[in-house]
N, C-alpha and C positions, 0 to 999 in steps of 0.2 A: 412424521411429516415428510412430505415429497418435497424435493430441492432440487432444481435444476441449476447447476453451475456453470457458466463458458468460464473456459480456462482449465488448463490443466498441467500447466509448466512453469506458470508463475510462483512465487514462494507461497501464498495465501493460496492460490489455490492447490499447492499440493498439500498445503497442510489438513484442507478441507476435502481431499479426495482420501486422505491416510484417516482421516474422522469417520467417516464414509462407511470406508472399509473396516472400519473397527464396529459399525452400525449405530452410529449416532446419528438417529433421522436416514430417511430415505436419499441420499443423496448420490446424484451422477451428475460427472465433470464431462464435460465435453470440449475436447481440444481442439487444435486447428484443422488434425486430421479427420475431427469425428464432424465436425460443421463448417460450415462457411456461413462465418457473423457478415459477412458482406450481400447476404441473400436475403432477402424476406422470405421467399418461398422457404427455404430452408429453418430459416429461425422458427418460424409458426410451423412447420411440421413436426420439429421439434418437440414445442408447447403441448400440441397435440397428442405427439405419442407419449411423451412423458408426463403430462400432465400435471405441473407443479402447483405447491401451494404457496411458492415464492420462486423467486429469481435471481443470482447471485450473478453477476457482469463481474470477474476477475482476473481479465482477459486485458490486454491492454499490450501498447508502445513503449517500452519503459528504460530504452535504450537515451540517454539522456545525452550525450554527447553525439551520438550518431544521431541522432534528430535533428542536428543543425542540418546534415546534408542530405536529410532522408525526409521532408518536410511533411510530403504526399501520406509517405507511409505512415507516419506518426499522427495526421490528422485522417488518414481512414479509419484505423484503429480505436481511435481515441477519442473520433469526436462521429463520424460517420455511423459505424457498427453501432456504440450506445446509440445514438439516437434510432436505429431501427429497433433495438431489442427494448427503446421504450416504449416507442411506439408499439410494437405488438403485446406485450406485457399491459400497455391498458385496454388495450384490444378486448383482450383477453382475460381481462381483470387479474392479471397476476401480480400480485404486489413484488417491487423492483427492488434490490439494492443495488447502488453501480459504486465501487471503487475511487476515491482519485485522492489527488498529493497535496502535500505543502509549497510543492512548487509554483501553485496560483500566485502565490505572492511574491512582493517585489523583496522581502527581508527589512523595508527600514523599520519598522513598526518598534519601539524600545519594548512592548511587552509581548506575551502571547498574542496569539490571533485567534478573533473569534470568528464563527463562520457566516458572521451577517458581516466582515472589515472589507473592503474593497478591495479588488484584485487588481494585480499588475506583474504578470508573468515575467521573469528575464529570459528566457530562452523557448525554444520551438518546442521542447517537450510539455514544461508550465502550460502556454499558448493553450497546445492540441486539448490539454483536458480541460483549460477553463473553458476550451469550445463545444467538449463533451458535457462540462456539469449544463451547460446554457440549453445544448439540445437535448437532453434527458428532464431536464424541468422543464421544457417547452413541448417535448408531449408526453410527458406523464406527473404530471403536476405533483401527484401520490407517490411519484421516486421517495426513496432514501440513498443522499450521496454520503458517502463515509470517506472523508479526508483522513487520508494518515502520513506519514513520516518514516525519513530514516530508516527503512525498512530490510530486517533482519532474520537468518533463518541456520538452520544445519542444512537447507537445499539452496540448492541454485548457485546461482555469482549475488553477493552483498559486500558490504565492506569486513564483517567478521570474517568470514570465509578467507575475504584477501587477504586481512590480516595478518592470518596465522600462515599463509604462503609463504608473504613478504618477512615476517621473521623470523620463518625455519630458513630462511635463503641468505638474508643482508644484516652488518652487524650493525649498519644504524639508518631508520627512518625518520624522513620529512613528512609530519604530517602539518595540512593547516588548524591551524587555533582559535581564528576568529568566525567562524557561524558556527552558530548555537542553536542547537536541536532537539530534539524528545526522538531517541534511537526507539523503534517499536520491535515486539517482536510477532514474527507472522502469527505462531497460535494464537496470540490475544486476539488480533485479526479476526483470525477464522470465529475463533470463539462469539468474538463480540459480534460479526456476521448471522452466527446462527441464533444470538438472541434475539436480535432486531427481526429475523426474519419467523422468529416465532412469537411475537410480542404483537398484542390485540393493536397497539397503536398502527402498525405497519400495515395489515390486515384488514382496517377501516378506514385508511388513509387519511390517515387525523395528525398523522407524523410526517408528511410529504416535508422534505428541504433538505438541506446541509445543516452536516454532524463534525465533527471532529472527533477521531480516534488515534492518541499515540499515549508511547511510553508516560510513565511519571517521571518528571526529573528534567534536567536541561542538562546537557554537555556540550561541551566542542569535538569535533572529530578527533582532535589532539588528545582531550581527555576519553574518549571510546575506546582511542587506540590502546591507552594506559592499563583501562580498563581491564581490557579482551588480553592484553600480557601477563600483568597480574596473574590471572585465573591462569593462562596457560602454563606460569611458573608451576603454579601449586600443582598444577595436573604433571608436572614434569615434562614438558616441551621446551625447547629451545624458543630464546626470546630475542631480540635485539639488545646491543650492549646500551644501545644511546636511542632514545626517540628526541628529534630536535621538532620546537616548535616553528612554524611560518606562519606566514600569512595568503592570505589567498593571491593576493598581486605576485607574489614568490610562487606560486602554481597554477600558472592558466593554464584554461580548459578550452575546448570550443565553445559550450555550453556555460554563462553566468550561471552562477548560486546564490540565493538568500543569503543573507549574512545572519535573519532569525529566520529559523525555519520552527518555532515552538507554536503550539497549538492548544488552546483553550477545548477541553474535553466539557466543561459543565453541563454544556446542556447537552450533551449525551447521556448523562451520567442520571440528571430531571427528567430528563425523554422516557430514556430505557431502560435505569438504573441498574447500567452499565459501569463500574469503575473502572480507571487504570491501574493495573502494578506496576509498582517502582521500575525502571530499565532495567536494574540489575539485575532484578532478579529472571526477568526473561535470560538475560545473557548466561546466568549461571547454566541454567535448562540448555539453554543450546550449547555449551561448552562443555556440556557433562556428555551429549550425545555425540559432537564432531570429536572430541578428544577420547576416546574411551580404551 
């Protein structure tokens, strides 16, 4: 199957450009250097030369605290470019997936969030992409938006990654304790990307809306940290002697956070029969690869 991917430095999509190249499906990434998602001309030539039989948007603003002062950037990105590559994608009849966060929401909700619950972003990043899911459903009706969480990898900058910076360096960390999340890991991502985008529903566009994709499981950052130390004992790394709990009013940011950031997967799971794996076990897979 042909797959054309934007993005290529994000953690999903390098996990999908490392799939790629292992030859899972025809797949090419194309980065900031290879296109400009700010073009039409350019997107649809694209389409053209490569020809896909789906569309992967994994491209994105994902700077979450520079967003406050970077507003422009973060709403070109995120809500502009989607809406061209959806427009040309029905153009073109190529069925769509686009990316986007937990961050739509405001956090008070006491349980998971389902992807029909009402949005109310805190901060300019949330914003940019609940402005992106609005213009990729308002012209391609047959999108697939895939919400995820907490997002984790052996690439890029994530919280794992700082982790294990912060306690080969400091003998004790503040993390906060009170939002509560479903930590994902990119492969599942990628993975659960490439079934949606080979699945008859996507293809007939009988599946057009919002999905929800994260981890199993609920933690607090306090408890991820715990987590990601844990394992890095047993792998023999230096750990922090003390992790102290806070709260978030003890750690401001530019950027508000959800206080729940968990995500109701069901009807992903009825849609595509898609499951999630427990968090940990993604964490182990990435801690067996960045620790080796």
């Amino acid at each position: 199957m042909r797959i054309l991917v934007i993005g290529r430095n994000g953690q999903v999509a390098n996990v999908l450009a490392r799939l790629g190249a292992a030859g899972r499906h025809r797949l090419t990434c194309l980065g900031r250097n290879d296109i400009d998602v700010f073009s039409r001309r350019a997107i649809e030539q694209a389409v053209l030369r490569f020809q896909p039989e789906a569309l992967i948007n994994a491209a994105g603003y994902t700077a979450v605290d520079k967003a406050e002062s970077d507003r422009d950037a973060a709403y070109a990105l995120n809500q502009f470019a989607p809406r061209l590559l959806a427009e040309i994608s029905a153009a073109h009849r190529v069925p769509f997936i686009h990316l986007s966060t937990d961050y739509v929401f405001d956090g008070t909700k006491p349980t998971p969030y389902k992807p029909a619950d009402p949005i109310g972003p805190l901060n300019i990043y949330g914003a940019s992409k609940a402005a992106g899911e609005s213009a990729v459903l308002s012209a391609n009706p047959a999108a697939v938006i895939l919400r995820t969480a907490w997002v984790y990898s052996d690439i890029g900058s994530n919280f794992v990654k700082r982790m294990l910076e912060l306690g080969a360096e400091r003998d004790e960390l503040r993390i906060v304790d009170d939002q509560l999340g479903n930590p994902t890991f990119a492969d599942d991502i990628a993975d659960a990307c490439l079934r949606i985008a080979s699945h008859e529903k996507l293809r007939t566009g009988a599946a057009g809306g919002i999905y929800h994709f994260a981890g199993r499981g609920e933690v607090t950052w306090f408890g991820f940290a715990g987590a990601i130390f844990d394992g890095a004992r047993l792998r023999g790394r230096r750990t922090p002697a003390a992790l102290v709990a806070i709260t978030t009013d003890q750690y401001p940011t530019p950027a508000r956070r959800p206080a729940n950031s968990r995500l109701d997967c069901t009807l992903t799971e009825a849609t595509f029969g898609i499951a999630t794996q427990p968090w940990e076990a993604g964490l182990k897979i990435c801690l067996d690869r960045l620790l080796v």
